[in-house]
N, C-alpha and C positions, 0 to 999 in steps of 0.2 A: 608386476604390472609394467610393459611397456611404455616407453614414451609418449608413443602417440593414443593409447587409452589414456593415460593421465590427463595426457591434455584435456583431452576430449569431455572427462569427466571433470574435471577444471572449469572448462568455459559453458558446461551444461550447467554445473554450477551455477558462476555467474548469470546466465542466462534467466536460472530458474530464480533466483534469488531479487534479480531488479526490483520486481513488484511489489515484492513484500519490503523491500529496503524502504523503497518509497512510502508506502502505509504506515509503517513502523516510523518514519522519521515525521509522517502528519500525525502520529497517534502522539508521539514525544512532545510536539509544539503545543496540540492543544491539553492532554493531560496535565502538560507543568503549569499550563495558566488555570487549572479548573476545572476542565470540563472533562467527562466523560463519552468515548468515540465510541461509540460500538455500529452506529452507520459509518464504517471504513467498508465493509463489505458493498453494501448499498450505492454509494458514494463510485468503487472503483468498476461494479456493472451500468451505473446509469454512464460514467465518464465513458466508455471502453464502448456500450453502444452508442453515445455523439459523436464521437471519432470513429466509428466504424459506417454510419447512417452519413456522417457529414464529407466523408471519403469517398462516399459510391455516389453519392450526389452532384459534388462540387467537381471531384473530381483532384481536389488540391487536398495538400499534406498539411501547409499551415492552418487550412480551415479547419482540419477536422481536431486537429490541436488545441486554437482559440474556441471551437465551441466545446470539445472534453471542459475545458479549464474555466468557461462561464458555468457549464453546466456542476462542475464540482464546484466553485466559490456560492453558486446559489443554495444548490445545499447546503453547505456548512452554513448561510447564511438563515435556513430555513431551521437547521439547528441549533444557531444562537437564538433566535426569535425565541424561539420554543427553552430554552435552557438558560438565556443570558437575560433574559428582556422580560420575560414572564415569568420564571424559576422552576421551570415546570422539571420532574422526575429525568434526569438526562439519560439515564439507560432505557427508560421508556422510547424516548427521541430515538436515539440512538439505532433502536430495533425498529420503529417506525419506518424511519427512514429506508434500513437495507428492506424490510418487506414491499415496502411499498414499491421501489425499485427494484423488485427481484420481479413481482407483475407489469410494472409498468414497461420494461422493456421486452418481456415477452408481448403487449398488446399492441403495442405501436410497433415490432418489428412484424406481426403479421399485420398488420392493417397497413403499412408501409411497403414491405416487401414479399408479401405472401409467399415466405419462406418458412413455416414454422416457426415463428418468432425468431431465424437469420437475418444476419443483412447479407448482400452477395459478399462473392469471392472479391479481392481485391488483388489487382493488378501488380506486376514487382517494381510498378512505378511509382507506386505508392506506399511500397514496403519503407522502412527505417532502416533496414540495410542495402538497400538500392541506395538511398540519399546520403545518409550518415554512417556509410561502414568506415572503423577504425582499418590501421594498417593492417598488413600479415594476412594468413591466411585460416588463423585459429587455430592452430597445431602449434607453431613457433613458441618460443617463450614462455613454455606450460600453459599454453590454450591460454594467455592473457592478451592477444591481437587479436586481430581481425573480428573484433564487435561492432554491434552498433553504435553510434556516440551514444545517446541516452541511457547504455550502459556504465560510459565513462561519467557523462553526468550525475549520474546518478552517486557514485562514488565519492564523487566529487563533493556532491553536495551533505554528505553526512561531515564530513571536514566545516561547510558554509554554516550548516546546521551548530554543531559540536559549537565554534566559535563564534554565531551568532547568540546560542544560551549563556556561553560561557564569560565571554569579553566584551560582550557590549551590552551600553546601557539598556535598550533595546529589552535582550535579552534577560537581563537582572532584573529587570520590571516585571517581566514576563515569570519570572520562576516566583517571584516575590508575591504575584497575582496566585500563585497555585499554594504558595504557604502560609499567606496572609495577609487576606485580602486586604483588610480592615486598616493595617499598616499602610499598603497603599492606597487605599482613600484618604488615610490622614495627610498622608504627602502631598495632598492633593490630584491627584491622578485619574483617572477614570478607568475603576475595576471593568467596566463592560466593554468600554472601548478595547482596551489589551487582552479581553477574551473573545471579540470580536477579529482582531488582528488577528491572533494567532488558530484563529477559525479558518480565515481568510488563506493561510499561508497552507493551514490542513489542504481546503480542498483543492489548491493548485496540487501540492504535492498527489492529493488521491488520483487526478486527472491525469497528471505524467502516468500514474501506475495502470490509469484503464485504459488509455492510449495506448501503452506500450504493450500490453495483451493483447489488442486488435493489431495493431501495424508492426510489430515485430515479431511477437510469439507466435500467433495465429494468422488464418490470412482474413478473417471474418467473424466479426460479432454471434457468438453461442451462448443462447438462453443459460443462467446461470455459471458462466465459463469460468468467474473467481474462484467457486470450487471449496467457499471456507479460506481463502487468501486473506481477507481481512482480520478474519480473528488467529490466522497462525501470525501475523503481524503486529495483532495487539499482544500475544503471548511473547514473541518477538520483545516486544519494547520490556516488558513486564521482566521476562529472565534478564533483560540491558540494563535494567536497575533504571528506566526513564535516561538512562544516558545515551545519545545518537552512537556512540561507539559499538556499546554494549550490545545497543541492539543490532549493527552492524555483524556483530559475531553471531546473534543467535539466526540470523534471517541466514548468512552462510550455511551452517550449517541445517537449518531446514534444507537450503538450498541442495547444498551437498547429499544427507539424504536419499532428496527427490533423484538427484542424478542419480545415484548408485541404485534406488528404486528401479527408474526407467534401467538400468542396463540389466540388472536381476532379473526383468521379464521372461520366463519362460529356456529362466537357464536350471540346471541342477545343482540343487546346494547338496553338498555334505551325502550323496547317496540318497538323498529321500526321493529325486526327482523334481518336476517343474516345478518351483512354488505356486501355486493361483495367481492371477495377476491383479484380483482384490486384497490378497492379504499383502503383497508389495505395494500398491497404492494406499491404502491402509499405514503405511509406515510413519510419513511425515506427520499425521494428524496424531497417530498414537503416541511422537514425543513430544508433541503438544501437550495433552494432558499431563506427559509426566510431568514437562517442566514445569505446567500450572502447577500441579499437584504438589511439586519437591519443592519449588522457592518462590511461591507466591505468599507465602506465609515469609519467607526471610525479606522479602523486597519490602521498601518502605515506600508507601506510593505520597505523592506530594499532603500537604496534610489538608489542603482546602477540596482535595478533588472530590467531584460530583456536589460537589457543599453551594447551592444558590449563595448570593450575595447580595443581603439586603442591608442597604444603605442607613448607617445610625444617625436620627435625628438630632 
């Protein structure tokens, strides 16, 4: 393989991988404190159509940003209600949430933009590499320039993550919240508060991820365009051992994958001829199961997760 394929397959990579980085580091915040995410799917179609609706509207980049990130903090907020406050089944929540938002943005993008549930096309003014391209030209330095910032962001912030769990008090509460609770009410602490918080932190994070599908990936909000992103993200976390690192490697290599997927399209493997271009799309979700299937059983997930917390009198 040449240079400039490597690259190319490099920063297709990256490219493919932000989103899920992003889910996979809200699945991390809120599983260590307790709770159970399985609205990350939900979560990153309802964010991806406010930033795509709030875009063709406004016309501005920051707006459609702040309203992705009300619109992801209300949900997590509508899933604590439901999981924190009243103790209700969190995988229940969880799937609530993404079906509900899997209809809900198809009905208000045709009754808004009578596009089949699209919103329009969006301008290269309001792209994320219009505003925030990194340096280079994406070839350079093994396809690691020439991105968008929210790429580098994104990077970034599994480090902010990583060391937010790891080194601050903050964070100690936070994992303490998902292994025992009970230990943290004695301290006096508020177990709902800290699973609140780290709600909170979830749905910014799911927001950057739906945002950054509509304004850099694509150029327009598509009925169901997550694609099962979410739950390759909770698998994600799941192979990372709940560690932001960890899942930092398996979200790559989903990521990686996908690139090598996209270039496999309609080339000849090994004499057979084309492969289909379902069974190469087909790739990343089928080691998905595996890896459910092979170290879901060896990962230890936090020991209070999905467990309500009710307060001893």
């Amino acid at each position: 393989m040449d240079e400039i394929a490597l690259a190319s397959l490099i920063a297709t990579t990256l490219r493919v991988a932000t989103p899920l980085i992003l889910c996979a580091l809200a699945a991390t915040l809120s599983e260590r404190a307790g709770v159970i995410d399985l609205g990350l799917e939900g979560k990153m179609l309802a964010t991806a159509f406010a930033a795509g609706a709030m875009a063709s509207a406004s016309g501005s980049l920051p707006a459609a940003f702040v309203v992705a990130m009300v619109v992801g903090v209300a949900l997590s907020m509508v899933h604590g209600l439901a999981c924190v406050t009243f103790r209700g089944d969190q995988v229940v929540a969880g799937m609530a949430i993404t079906m509900t938002c899997a209809g809900l943005t198809v009905v208000l993008g045709i009754a808004w933009f009578h596009q089949g549930g699209q919103t329009p096309a969006l301008p290269d003014e309001l792209r994320l590499a219009r505003w925030f391209a990194g340096p280079g030209g994406g070839t350079p330095m093994l396809g690691l320039l020439g991105h968008n910032g929210l790429i580098y962001a994104t990077l970034a912030l599994v480090g902010v993550v990583a060391w937010l769990l790891g080194h601050t008090r903050f964070g100690l509460r936070l994992q303490a919240t998902g292994e025992n609770p009970a230990m943290v009410d004695a301290a006096g602490l508020s177990v709902g508060a800290l699973r609140y918080l780290a709600l909170a932190l979830n749905g910014l994070l799911c927001a950057l991820a739906g945002a950054y599908l509509v304004l850099a990936q694509s150029p327009q909000f598509v009925p169901n365009m997550t694609a099962g992103r979410g739950y390759m993200a909770m698998a994600a976390m799941i192979f990372g051992h709940w560690r932001p690192l960890g899942a930092l490697g398996a979200c790559l290599l989903f990521g990686f994958l996908d690139a090598v997927a996209i270039r496999l399209q309609g080339a000849p493997i090994l004499g057979l001829g084309a492969v289909p271009v379902q069974v190469i799309q087909a790739l990343p979700y089928a080691l998905t199961v595996i890896l459910l299937a092979g170290f879901i059983g060896r990962a230890r997930a936090p020991r209070a997760l999905g467990q309500p917390y009710l307060k001893e009198r």
